[in-house]
C-alpha positions as CSV (number, residue, x, y, z in Angstrom):
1,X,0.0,0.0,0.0
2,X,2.8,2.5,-1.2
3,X,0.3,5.3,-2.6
4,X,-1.6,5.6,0.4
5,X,2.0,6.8,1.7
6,X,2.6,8.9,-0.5
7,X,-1.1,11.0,-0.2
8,X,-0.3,10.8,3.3
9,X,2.5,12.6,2.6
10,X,1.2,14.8,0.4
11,X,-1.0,16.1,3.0
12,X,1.6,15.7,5.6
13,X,2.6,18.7,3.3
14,X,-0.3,20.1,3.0
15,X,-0.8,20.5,7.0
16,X,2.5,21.6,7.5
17,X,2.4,24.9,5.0
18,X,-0.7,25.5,6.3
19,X,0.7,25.9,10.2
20,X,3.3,28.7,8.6
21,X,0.9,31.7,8.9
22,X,-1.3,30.4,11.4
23,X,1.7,29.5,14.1
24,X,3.4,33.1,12.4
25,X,0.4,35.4,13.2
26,X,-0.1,33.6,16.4
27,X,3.2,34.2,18.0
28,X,3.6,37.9,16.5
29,X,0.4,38.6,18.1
30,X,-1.4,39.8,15.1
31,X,-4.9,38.1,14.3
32,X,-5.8,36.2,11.1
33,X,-8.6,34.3,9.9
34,X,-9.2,30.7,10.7
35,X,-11.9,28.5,10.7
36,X,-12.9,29.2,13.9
37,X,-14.0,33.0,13.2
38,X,-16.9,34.1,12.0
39,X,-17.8,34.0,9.3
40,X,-15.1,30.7,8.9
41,X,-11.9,31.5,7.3
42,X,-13.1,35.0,6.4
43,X,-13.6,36.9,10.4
44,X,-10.2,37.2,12.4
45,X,-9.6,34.8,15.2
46,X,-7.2,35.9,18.2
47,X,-3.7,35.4,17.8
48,X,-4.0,32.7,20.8
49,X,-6.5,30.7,18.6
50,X,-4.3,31.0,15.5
51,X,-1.2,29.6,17.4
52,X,-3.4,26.6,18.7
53,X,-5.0,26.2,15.2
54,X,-1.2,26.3,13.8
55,X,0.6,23.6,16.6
56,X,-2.8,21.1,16.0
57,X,-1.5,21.7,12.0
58,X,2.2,20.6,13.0
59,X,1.0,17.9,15.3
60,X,-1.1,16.5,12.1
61,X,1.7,16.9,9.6
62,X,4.1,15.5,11.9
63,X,1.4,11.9,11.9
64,X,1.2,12.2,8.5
65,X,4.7,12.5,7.7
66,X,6.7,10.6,10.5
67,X,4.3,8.0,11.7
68,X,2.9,6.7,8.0
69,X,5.4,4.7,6.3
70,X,9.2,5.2,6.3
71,X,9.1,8.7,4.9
72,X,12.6,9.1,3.2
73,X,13.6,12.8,2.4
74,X,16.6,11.9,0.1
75,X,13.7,9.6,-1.9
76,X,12.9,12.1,-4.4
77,X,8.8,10.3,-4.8
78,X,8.3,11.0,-1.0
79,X,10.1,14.5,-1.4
80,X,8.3,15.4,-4.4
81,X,4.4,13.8,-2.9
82,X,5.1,16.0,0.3
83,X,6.1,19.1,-1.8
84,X,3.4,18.7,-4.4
85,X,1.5,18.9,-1.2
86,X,3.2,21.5,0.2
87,X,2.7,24.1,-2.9
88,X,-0.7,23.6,-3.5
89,X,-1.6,24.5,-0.4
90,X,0.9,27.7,-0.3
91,X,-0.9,28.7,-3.9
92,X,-4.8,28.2,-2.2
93,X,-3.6,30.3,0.8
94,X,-2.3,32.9,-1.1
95,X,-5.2,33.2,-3.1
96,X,-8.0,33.1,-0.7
97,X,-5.9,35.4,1.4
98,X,-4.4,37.9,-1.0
99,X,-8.3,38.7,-1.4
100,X,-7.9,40.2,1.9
101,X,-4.5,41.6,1.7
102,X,-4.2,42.7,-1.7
103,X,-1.7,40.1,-3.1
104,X,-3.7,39.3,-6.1
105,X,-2.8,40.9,-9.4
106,X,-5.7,42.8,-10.7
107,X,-5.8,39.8,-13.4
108,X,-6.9,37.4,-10.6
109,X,-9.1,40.0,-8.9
110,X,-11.2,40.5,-12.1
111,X,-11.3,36.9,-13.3
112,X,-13.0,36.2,-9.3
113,X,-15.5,38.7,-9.8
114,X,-16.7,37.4,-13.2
């Protein structure tokens, strides 16, 4: 059952980006949206429940990754499953939050709207 390492590692990737601005915003004090504001993943939440929301992120990439399998990082099908991971979920964040911060180009902005 090889491939059902490799998705976990994938999303072992996936949970780990994803802890990067959470555990950020948390420990600089700032707030940031999270699923537990309202509305979800729009509203702010406290920097305290960001930096909870970003450790239970690590603690589930950290499963997914070092418990599944034998994750190897010098095999380049486990390296390239976790980053594949890893840069989609970098490329959702930045969209769904550049709508808040401005990051999107104004190509992106007017393709959204349409």
């Amino acid at each position: 059952m090889e491939w059902l390492h490799y998705i976990s590692y994938f999303f072992g990737g996936f949970f780990l980006c994803n802890t990067i601005p959470h555990f950020v915003s948390g420990m600089t004090g700032r707030p940031f949206q999270s699923p537990f504001a309202k509305p979800p993943g729009r509203g702010l939440s406290s920097s305290t429940v960001n930096m909870l929301w970003g450790f239970l992120n690590l603690l589930i990439s950290y499963v997914l990754i070092c418990r599944v399998g034998d994750f190897r990082l010098r095999s380049t099908t486990h390296a390239a499953a976790f980053g594949f991971g890893f840069l989609l979920m970098g490329l959702q964040a930045a969209r769904h939050f550049g709508h808040f911060y401005g990051g999107n180009s104004p190509e992106d902005s007017s393709a959204d709207t349409h």
